[in-house]
Each structure stands twice: as structure tokens, then as C-alpha cells.
N, C-alpha and C positions, 0 to 999 in steps of 0.2 A: 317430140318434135312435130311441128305443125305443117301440111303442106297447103300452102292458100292459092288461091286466083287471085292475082292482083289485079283490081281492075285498073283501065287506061288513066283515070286522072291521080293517082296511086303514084303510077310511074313517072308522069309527067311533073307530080311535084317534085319527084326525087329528082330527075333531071334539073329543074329548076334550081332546088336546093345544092347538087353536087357543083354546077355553075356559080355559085356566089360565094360558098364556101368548102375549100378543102379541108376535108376529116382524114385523109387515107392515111397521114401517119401514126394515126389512132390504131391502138390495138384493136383487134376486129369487135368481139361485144362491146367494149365501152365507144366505137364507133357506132354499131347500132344501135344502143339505148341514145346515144348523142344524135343522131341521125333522124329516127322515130320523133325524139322530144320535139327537134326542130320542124319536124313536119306537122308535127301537129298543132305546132301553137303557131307556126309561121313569125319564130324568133330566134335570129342566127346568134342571138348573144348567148346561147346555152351552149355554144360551142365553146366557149371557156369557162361560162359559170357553173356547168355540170362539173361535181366533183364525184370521183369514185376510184378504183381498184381493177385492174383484169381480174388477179386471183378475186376480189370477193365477188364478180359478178360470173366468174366460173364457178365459184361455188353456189353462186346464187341457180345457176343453168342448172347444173348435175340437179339441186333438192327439187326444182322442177319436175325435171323429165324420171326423177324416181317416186315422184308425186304428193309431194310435201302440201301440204294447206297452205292457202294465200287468205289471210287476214286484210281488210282494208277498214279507216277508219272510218267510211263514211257513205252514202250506199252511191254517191254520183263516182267515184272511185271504183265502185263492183261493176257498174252499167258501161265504164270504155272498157271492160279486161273483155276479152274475147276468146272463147275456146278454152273457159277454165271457172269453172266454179266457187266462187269466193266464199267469204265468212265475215258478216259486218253485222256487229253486236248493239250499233247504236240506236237501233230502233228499238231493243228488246225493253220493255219495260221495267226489266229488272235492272236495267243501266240506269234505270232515272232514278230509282228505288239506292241503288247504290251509290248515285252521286250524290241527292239530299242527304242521307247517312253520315257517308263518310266526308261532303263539304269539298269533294272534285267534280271536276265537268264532268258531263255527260259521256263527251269523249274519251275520256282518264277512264271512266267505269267500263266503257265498251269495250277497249283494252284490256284489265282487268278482268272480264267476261269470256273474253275471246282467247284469253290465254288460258284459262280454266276449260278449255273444249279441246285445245290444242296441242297444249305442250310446247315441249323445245323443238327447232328445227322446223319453224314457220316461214315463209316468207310476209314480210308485214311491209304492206302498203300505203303511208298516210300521203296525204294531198291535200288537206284541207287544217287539219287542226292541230296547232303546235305542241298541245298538250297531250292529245294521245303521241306526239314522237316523244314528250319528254318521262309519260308513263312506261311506254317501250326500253326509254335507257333509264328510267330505276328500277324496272319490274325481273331484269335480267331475261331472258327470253330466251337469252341462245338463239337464233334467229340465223337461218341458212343466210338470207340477206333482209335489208332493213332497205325500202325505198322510202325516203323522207322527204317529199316535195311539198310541202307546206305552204298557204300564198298569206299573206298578210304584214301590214304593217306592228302588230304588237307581237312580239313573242316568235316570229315565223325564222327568221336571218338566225335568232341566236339560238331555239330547237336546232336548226340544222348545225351550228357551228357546235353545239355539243354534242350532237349525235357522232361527228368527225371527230370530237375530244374522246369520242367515248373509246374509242379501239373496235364497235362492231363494223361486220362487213356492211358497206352502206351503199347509196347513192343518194346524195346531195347536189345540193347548189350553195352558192354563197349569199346568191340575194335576197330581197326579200319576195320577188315572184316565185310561182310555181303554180296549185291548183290538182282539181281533179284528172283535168285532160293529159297535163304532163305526167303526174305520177302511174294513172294506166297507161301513157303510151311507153313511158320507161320499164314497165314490168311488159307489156306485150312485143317489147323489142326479144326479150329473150323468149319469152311463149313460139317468137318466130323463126327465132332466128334456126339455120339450115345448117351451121356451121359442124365441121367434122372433130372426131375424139380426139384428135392432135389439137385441134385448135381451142377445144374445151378446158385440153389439160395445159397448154398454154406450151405446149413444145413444137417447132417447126414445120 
């Protein structure tokens, strides 16, 4: 658990954002990862297009704060997480090395890389490339949570919509937006969030 200063324009967007739209009958984290996303991209339509889970985004909280690796697939994805040291393999050379080989992206390889450092019980952050989401659901991963905000017109809409077929705990969207800024602001919702062991475990 994080304890931050928020600074004054911090607050004042959230004031802004609480005015235009109500989340409060949102369970509490999937209100803050919904809350966070909107503030950061200054787009109220993620208030229904974010798709997710209480349970999997409690589950995603607990592998946190007992100090699970957060994998991302891209390094503008590592540069918004805040307060937590990431794991992005697509720079490594041996990504490029693996994806001439085997004839996947880059991002597919970085994946495959980064799960060989990791193991099961990662939290796995993509934003950017639909193919690392869709290496994630063949690669089996076991994955505390899977945040899958991918932006693009080719491949991005239907990554996510199989990511949601697949059965992992997730956080998606249905469109075809998303990016870097949302997928670390929906992982730094929970790096923040204050909330207590009842609320974690989703009882009263």
C-alpha cells in the first residue's frame, strides 16, 4: 500500500470528473481502476467500456501488496507505473533474436522472455500491442491479473474480446482505444489504492 501527496490539480480533476460522472455504485476497486483510467486520458466513455471483475481485481491487489512482478509489454507502459518496478523484455535483444526465428512480433517474443524470468503469478500489463495480449492467452501464464489495454485499429478490440473469452482475471475494454497511459493508470489504481482487508476481500 502506497501513501501519496496528492497534489492540488490531482484533486481538482477528480472533483471535475466526480461532477460529470457518477461511478459510486461501482464496487470500490473497479471504481478506482474506472476513475484513475478517466483521469487520465480525460474520457468518460471508459466508464462503461472498461470491462473487469471485483474478485479479479482483488486478486490482482493481494499479488501486489505480497509483491508479485508486474510485466509490461512495452517500456512507455513501465514509464506511468509509479512506485513499482517493472519487467519489459522488449528491448532485449534476444526478443528480436526470437522473433526472426520463431516468425512472431517482437512483442509475442518479449512475452515469451518475460515469462521465462517470471513464472506464474505475474501481474501482466500490455497497452500497446495486441499480440503480446494474445501471446499471454496462449502462453498460459496463470497471471494474478492480466491488464489488457491495447489501442489500435488492427487486432486491439478483438485481443481484448479474447482475453474476456479466455476465463483470466482481467481488465479490458471493448473498443478499440486504450494505450499506454490507460493501461499504467489502471494498474496504478491499485498500486494506490488505501482500501481496507474487508474491502479487499470483498465482504462488508
Amino acid at each position: 500500500m502506497n501513501t501519496r501527496t496528492i497534489h492540488p490539480i490531482e484533486e481538482q480533476s477528480y472533483e471535475i470528473l466526480r461532477s460529470r460522472v457518477d461511478l459510486s455504485p461501482m464496487p470500490p476497486l473497479w471504481r478506482a481502476v474506472a476513475e484513475r483510467v478517466i483521469h487520465a486520458s480525460a474520457d468518460l466513455e471508459y466508464a462503461v467500456d472498461l470491462v473487469t471483475d471485483e474478485a479479479h481485481l482483488r486478486r490482482g491487489l493481494r499479488a501486489l501488496r505480497a509483491g508479485a512482478p508486474v510485466v509490461t509489454d512495452v517500456a512507455m507502459v513501465a514509464a506511468g507505473i509509479t512506485g513499482r518496478e517493472t519487467i519489459c523484455s522488449v528491448g532485449d535483444p534476444a526478443a528480436a533474436r526470437m522473433a526472426r526465428a520463431a516468425g512472431i512480433t517482437r512483442s509475442a517474443a518479449a512475452i515469451r522472455l518475460s515469462y521465462a524470468e517470471v513464472g506464474r503469478g505475474a501481474i501482466w500489463v500490455v497497452g500497446c500491442a495486441p499480440t503480446a495480449l494474445e501471446e499471454i492467452i496462449a502462453r498460459d501464464v496463470d497471471p494474478a491479473l492480466v491488464i489488457g489495454l491495447p489501442v489500435g485499429f488492427v487486432g486491439a478490440a478483438e485481443s481484448k474480446e479474447a482475453l474476456r473469452k479466455s476465463g483470466l482475471p482481467a481488465v479490458s475494454n471493448v473498443s478499440e482505444k486504450g494505450g499506454s497511459a490507460v493501461a499504467a493508470a489502471a494498474l496504478n489504481a491499485l498500486l494506490y489504492y488505501e482500501g481496507t482487508a474487508e474491502e479487499e476481500e470483498g465482504n462488508p
